[in-house]
C-alpha positions as CSV (number, residue, x, y, z in Angstrom):
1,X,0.0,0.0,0.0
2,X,1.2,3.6,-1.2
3,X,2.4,5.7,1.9
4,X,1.8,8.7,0.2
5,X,-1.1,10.6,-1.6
6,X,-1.8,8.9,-4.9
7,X,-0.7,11.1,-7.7
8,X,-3.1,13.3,-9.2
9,X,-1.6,12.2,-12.6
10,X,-2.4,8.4,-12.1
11,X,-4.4,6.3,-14.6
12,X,-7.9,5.3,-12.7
13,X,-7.2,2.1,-11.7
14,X,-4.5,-0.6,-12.4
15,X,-4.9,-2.3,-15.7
16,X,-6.4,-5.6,-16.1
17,X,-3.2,-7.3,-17.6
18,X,-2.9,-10.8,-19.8
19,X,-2.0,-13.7,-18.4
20,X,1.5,-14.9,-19.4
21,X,1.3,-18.6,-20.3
22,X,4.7,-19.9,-18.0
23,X,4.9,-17.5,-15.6
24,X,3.8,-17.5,-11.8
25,X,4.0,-14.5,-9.0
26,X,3.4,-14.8,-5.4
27,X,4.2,-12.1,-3.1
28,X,4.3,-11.7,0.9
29,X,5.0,-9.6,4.0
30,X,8.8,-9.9,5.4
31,X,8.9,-6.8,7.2
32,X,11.9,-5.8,5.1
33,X,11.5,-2.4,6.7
34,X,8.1,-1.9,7.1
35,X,5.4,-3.7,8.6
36,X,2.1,-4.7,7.3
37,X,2.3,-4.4,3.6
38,X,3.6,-6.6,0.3
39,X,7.6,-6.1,0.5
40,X,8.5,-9.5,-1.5
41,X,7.6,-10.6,-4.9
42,X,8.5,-13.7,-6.6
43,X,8.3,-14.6,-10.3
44,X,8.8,-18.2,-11.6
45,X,9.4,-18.2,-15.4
46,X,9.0,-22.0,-16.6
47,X,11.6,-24.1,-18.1
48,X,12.7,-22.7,-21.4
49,X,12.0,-19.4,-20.5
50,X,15.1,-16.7,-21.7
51,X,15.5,-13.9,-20.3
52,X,17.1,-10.6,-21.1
53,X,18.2,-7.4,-19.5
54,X,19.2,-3.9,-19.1
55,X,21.1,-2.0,-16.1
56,X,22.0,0.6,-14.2
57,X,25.7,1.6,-15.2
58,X,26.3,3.5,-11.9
59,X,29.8,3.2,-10.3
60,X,28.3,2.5,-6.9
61,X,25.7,-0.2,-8.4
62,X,23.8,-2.8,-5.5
63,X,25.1,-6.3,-5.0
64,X,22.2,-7.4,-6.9
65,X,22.2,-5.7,-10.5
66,X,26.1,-6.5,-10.3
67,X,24.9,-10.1,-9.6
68,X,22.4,-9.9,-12.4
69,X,24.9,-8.8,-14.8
70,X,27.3,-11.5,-14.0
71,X,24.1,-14.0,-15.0
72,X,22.0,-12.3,-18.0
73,X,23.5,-13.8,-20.4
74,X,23.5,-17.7,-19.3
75,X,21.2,-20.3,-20.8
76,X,19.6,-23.7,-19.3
77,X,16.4,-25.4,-19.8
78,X,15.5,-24.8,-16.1
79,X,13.7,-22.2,-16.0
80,X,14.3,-18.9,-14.1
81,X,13.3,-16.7,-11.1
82,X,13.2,-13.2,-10.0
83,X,13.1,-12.3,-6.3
84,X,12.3,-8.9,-6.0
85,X,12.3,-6.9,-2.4
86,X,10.9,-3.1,-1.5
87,X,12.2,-1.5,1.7
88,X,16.1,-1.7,1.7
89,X,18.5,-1.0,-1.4
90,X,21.4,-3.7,-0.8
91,X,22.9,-0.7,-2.3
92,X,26.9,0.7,-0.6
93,X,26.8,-3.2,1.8
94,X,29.9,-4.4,0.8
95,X,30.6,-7.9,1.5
96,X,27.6,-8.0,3.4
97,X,26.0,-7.3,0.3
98,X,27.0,-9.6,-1.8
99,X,26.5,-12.2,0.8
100,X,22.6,-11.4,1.3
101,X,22.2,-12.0,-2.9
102,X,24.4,-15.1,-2.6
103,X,22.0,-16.5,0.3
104,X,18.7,-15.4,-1.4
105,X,20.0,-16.8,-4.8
106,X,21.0,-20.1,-2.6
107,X,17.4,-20.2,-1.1
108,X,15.3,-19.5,-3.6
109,X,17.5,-22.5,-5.9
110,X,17.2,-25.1,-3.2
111,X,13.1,-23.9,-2.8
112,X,12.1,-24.1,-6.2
113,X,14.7,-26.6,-7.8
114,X,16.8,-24.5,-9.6
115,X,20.5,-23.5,-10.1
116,X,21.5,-20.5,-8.4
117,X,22.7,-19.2,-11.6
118,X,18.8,-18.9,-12.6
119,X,18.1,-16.5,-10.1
120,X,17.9,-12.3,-10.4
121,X,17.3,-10.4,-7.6
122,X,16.6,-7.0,-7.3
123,X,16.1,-4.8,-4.0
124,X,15.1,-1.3,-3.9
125,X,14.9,1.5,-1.0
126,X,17.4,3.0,1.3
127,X,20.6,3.1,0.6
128,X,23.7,2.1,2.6
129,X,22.0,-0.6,5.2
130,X,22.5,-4.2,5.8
131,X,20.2,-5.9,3.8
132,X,18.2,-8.4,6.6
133,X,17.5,-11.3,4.0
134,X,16.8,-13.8,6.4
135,X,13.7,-12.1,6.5
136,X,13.3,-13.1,3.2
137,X,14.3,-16.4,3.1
138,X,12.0,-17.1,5.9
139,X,9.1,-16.3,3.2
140,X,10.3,-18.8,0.8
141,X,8.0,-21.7,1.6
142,X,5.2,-19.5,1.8
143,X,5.9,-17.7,-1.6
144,X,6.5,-20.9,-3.7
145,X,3.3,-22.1,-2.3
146,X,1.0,-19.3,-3.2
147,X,2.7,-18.8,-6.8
148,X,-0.3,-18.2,-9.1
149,X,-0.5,-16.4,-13.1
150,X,-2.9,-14.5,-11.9
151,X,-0.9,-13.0,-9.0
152,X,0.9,-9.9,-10.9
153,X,-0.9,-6.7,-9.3
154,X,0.2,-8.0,-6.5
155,X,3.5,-7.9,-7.3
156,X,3.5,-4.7,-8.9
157,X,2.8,-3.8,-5.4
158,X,5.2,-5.2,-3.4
159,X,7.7,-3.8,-5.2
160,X,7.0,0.2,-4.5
161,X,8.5,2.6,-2.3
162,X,7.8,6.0,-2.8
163,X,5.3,4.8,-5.5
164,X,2.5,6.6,-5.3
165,X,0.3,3.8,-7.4
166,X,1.3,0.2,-8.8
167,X,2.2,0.5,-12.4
168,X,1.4,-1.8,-15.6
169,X,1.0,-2.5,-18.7
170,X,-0.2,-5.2,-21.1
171,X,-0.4,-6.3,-25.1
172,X,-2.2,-9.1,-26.7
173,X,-1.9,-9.2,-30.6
174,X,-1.4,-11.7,-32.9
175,X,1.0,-13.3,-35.0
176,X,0.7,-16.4,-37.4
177,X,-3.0,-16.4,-36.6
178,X,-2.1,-17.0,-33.2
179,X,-1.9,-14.7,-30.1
180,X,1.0,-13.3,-28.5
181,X,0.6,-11.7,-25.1
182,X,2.6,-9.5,-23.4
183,X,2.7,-7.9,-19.7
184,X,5.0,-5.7,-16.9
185,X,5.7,-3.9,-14.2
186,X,7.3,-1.7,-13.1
187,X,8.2,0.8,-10.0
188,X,9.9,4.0,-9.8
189,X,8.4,7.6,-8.4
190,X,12.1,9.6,-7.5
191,X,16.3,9.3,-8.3
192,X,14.7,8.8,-11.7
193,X,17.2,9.1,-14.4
194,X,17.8,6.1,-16.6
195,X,21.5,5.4,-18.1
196,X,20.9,2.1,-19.5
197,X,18.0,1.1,-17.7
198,X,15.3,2.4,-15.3
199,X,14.5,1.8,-12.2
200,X,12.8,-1.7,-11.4
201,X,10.8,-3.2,-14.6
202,X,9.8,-7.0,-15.1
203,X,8.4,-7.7,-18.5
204,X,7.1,-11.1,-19.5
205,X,6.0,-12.6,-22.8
206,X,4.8,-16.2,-23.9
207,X,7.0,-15.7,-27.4
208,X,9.4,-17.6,-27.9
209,X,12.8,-15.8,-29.4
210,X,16.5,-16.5,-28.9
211,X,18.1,-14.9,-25.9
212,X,20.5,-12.8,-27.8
213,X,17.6,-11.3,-30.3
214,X,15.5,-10.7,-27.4
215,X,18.7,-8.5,-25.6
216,X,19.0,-7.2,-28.6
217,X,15.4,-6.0,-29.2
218,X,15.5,-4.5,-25.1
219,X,18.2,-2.1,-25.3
220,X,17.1,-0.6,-28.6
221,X,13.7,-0.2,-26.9
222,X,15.1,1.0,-23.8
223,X,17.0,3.6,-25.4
224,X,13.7,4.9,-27.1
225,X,11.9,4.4,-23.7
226,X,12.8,4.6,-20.3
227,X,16.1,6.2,-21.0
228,X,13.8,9.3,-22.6
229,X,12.6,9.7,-18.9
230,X,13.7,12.0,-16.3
231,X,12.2,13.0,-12.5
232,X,15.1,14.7,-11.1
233,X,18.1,13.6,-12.8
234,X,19.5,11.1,-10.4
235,X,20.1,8.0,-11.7
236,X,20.0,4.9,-9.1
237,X,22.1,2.5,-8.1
238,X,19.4,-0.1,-8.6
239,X,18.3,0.6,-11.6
240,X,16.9,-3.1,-13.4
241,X,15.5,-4.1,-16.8
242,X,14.6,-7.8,-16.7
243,X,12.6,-9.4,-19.7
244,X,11.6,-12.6,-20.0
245,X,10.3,-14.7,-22.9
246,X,8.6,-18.3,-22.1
247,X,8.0,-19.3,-25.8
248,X,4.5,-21.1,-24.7
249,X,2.5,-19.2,-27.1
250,X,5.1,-20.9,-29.8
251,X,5.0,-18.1,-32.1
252,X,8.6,-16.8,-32.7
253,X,8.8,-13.5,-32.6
254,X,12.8,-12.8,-34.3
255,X,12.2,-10.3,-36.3
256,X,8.5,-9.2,-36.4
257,X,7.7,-5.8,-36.1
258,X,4.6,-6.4,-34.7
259,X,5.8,-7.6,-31.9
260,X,8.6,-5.1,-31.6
261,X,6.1,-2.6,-31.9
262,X,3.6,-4.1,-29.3
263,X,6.6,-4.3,-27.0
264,X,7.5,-0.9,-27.2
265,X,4.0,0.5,-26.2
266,X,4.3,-1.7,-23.0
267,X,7.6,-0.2,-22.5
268,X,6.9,3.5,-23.1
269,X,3.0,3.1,-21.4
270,X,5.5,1.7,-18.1
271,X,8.1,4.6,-18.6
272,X,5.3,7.2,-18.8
273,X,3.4,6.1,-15.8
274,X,7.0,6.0,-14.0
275,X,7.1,9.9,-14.6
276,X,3.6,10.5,-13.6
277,X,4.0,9.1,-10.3
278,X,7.0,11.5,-10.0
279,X,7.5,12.4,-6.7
280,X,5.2,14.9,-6.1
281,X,4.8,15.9,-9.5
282,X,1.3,17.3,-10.9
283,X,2.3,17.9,-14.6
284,X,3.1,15.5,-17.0
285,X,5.8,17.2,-19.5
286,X,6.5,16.3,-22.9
287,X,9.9,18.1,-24.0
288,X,10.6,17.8,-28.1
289,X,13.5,19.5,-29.4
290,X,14.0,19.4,-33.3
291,X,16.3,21.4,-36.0
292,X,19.1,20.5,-33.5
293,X,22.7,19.6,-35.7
294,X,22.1,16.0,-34.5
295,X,19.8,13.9,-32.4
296,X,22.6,13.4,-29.5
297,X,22.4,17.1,-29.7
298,X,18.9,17.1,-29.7
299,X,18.7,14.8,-26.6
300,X,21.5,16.9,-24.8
301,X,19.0,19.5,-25.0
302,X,15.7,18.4,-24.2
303,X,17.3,16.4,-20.8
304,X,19.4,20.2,-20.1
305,X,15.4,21.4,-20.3
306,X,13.7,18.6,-18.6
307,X,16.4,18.4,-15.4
308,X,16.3,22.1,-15.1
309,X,15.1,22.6,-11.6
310,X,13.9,26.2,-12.8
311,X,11.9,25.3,-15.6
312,X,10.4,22.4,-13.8
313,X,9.5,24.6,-10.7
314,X,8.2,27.4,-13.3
315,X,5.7,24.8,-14.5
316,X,4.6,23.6,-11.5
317,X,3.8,27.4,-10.4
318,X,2.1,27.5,-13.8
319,X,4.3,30.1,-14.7
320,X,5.0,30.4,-19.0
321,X,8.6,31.5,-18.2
322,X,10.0,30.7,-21.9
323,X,12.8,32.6,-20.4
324,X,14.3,30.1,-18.5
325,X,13.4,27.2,-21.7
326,X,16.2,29.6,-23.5
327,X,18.5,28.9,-20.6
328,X,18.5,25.8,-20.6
329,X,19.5,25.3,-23.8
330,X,21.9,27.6,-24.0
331,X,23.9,25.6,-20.7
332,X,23.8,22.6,-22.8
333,X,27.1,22.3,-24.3
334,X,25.2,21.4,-27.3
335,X,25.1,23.3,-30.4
336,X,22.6,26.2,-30.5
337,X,22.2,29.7,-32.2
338,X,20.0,32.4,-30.0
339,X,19.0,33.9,-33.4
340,X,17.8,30.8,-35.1
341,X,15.6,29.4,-32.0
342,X,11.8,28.7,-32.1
343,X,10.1,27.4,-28.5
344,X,6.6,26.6,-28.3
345,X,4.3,25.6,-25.7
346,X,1.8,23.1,-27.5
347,X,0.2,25.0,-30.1
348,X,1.3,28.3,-29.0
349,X,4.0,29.7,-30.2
350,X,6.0,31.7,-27.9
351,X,9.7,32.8,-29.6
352,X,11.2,32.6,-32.9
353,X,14.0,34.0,-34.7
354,X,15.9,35.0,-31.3
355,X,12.6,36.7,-29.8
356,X,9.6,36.8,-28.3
357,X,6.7,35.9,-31.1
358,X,5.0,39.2,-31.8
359,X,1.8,37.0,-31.6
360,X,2.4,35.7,-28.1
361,X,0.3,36.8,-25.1
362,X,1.2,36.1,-21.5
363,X,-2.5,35.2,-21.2
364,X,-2.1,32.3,-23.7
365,X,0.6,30.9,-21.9
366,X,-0.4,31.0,-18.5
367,X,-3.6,29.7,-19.8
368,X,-2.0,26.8,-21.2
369,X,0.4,26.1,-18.0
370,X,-2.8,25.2,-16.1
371,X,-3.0,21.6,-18.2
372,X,-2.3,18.4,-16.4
373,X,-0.8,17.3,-19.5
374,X,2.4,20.2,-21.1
375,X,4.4,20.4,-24.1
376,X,8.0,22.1,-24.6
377,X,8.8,22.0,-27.9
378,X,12.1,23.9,-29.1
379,X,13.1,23.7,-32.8
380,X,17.3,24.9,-33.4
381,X,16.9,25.3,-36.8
382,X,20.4,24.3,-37.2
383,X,19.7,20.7,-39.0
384,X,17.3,16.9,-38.5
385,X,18.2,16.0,-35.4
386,X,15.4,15.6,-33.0
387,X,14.3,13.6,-29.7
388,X,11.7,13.6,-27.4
389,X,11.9,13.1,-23.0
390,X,9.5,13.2,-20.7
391,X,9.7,14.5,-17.5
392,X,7.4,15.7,-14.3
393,X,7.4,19.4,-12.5
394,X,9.2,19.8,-9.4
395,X,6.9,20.7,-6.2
396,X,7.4,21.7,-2.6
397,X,5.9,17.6,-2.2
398,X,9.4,16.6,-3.4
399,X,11.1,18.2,-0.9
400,X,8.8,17.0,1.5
401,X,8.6,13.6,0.3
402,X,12.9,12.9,-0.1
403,X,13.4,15.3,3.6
404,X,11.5,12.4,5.6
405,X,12.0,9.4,3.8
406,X,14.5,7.7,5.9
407,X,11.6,8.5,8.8
């Protein structure tokens, strides 16, 4: 259960998702940190599943994702599982660290009949405390027990912190005449700013597709995805990606654009609902710069907008201040020309040519600052490059929210 205020930005109510043919959750109460709500998940991909993932490329990355990495790209017909805790980061643990993963990985193998080798973990929350896993492991019996296809809003659950709302997102479509289902979920609300991943994100998928087309297919998505996503331009030590593919449908996938596409709207429909449980965010912000010399340029841009603490607090106060849109472009270190720039707010256009647009009225803008929903657009006019981020506005509820939340 959310400790906090649900976001005024969340969709109505969690979606009803597919059910993945080969893949199980259960979930349960270890008083990780807290007491009385979901703070374990387990997910139980059948033999022949193959999994895939993206990470966190932090310096001071957790125990886990290090151990995940070290894993991704092994093989077997066993199966796989994902143990997935809320409450504590594993996170700056040392040795200790590393020997909480090792003794989950151990359990969870000896519970469910798998090598160690075939288990991810993840752990989110604070930072820089022991990890108590035996409070974990104590679960085990009771988590392979309840394991159920059905159980996956449960487990977006017990995987939030600061999450203000448990987030998914689903495809069916088909392929071959046959279907081909898809489903995740994800958490994240604050230190959200991907670099090679995003926060915490489990995908499943009855295709069936090699491992290495699969890891192929995720990072290009990724890169198109959750790493177009920014809440306050920290990027976590935690941050995991993991995919998994069970082949039960039997439709292969390598290849099709369907499903890349279909996978890609689960991704971005995650990575959007990631921002708008921002932490205390109530805007939604859509940043598109275009005419830039090229799209790393473009990119270097629109994050230099979307991270600005000034432009993010001017939209919050539903304040047009185009003003500070031209300074953070021109802080970029990418290439720009003060003459040549065009920024609009949706439809309105604000500046052009170096200037304030003779047919812009404070009015308009302030009028348009009042949507849930915002768009920054900022054309360079310097060549095709272009990209798009999202991002949230910055509140006095962040503050609030990040002051107490060791408390």
């Amino acid at each position: 259960m959310a400790k906090y205020p649900t976001s005024p930005l969340a969709p109505a109510a969690f979606p009803d998702l597919p059910v993945i043919s080969g893949v199980s959750f259960a979930t349960a109460e270890a008083g990780v940190r807290y007491a009385g709500r979901r703070d374990v998940m387990l997910a139980l991909c059948a033999p022949g599943s193959v999994l895939a993932g993206v990470f966190t490329r932090s310096a001071t990355r957790s125990a886990n994702v290090c151990d995940c990495q070290a894993k991704i790209d092994g093989d077997g017909p066993e199966g796989a599982a994902i143990v997935v805790n809320s409450g504590n980061s594993n996170a700056f643990t040392g040795k200790a660290g590393d020997e909480s993963v090792a003794a989950i990985s151990d359990a969870v193998a000896g519970v469910l009949g798998l090598p160690a080798a075939r288990v991810f973990t993840s752990s989110t929350g604070v930072i820089g405390e022991r990890l108590p896993h035996d409070r974990i492991t104590a679960k085990l019996a009771d988590l392979a027990a309840a394991l159920d296809p059905a159980g996956i809003a449960e487990a977006a659950e017990a995987i939030m912190t600061t999450d203000t709302f448990p987030k998914g997102a689903g495809a069916e479509i088909v392929i071959d005449g046959k279907p081909v289902r898809i489903a995740g979920i994800a958490k994240g609300s604050g230190m959200i700013a991907p670099d090679m991943a995003t926060m915490l994100v489990y995908i499943f998928t009855d295709a069936a597709i090699p491992r290495a087309d699969l890891q192929a297919l995720l990072s290009r998505l990724t890169n198109r995805t959750f790493n177009c996503i920014t809440v306050d331009s920290d990027t976590s030590t935690s941050d995991t990606l993991l995919l998994a593919a069970t082949g039960a449908s039997g439709v292969d996938v390598t290849g099709s654009t369907a499903f890349e596409v279909a996978l890609h709207g689960v991704m971005l429909d995650l990575a959007h609902q990631v921002v708008r449980d921002g932490e205390g965010a109530t805007k939604f912000v859509t940043v598109r710069v275009t005419g830039a010399c090229t799209d790393a340029d473009a990119r270097t841009h629109a994050l230099s907008i979307a991270n600005s603490p000034l432009v993010k607090t001017a939209i919050a106060g539903e304040d047009p201040n185009w003003g500070r849109v031209v300074m953070a472009v021109g802080k970029s270190g990418a290439e720009a020309d003060r003459d040549r720039l065009t920024i609009r707010f949706g439809d309105i256009l604000v500046a052009e040519n170096g200037w304030v647009a003779p047919s812009y009225t404070e009015a308009a803008g302030a009028a348009y600052m009042q949507r849930e929903e915002i768009e920054v657009a900022v054309d360079l006019g310097l060549g095709t490059g272009a990209a798009t981020v999202w991002t949230c506005d910055l509140t006095k509820r962040y503050i609030e929210i990040n002051a107490d939340y060791r408390s």
